[in-house]
C-alpha positions, 0 to 999 in steps of 0.5 A: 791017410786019415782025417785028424783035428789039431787040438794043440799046436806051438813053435818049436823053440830054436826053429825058424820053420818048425810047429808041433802040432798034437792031433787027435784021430778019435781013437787015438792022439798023435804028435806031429812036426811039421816045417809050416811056421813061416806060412802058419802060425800055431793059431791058424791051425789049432781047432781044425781038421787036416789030412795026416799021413799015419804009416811013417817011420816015426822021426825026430826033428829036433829032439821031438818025434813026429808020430804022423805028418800032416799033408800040404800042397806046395807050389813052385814059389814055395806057397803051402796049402794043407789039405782040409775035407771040403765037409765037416767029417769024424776025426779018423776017417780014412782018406781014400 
């Protein structure tokens, strides 16, 4: 797991759920697709730091590969809570 900044991020057209989000982890920039649109839109996210998951297999959801996924929290009434650094830290940094 490592600390990533969303410096892009759109609805995926034809989805209800779906967001694209381009990350940069500092050495590298990755894409990810994640089913946050009903609880998060493309502006709640762009310009700040999550927590991703990078050792996947890489998948497709609709046509668009997803190259890391972003971590969130759910309860049992479907409530997400992506998971942020409680300081500010350098896009990269491993999650221990």
């Amino acid at each position: 797991m490592r600390i990533g900044k969303v410096v892009q991020a759109e609805r995926v057209e034809g989805s209800r759920n779906l967001v694209k989000l381009q990350v940069d982890f500092g050495s590298e920039k990755l894409q990810a697709v994640s089913g946050i649109a009903q609880q998060y839109t493309p502006e709640d996210i762009i310009g700040k730091k999550f927590m991703f998951i990078l050792n996947l297999v890489r998948r497709k959801f609709m046509g668009i590969e997803s190259q890391c996924m972003i971590f969130a929290a759910e309860d049992e009434k479907g409530n997400l809570a992506l998971m942020v650094p409680d300081k500010d830290i350098e896009e990269g940094s491993i999650v221990h």
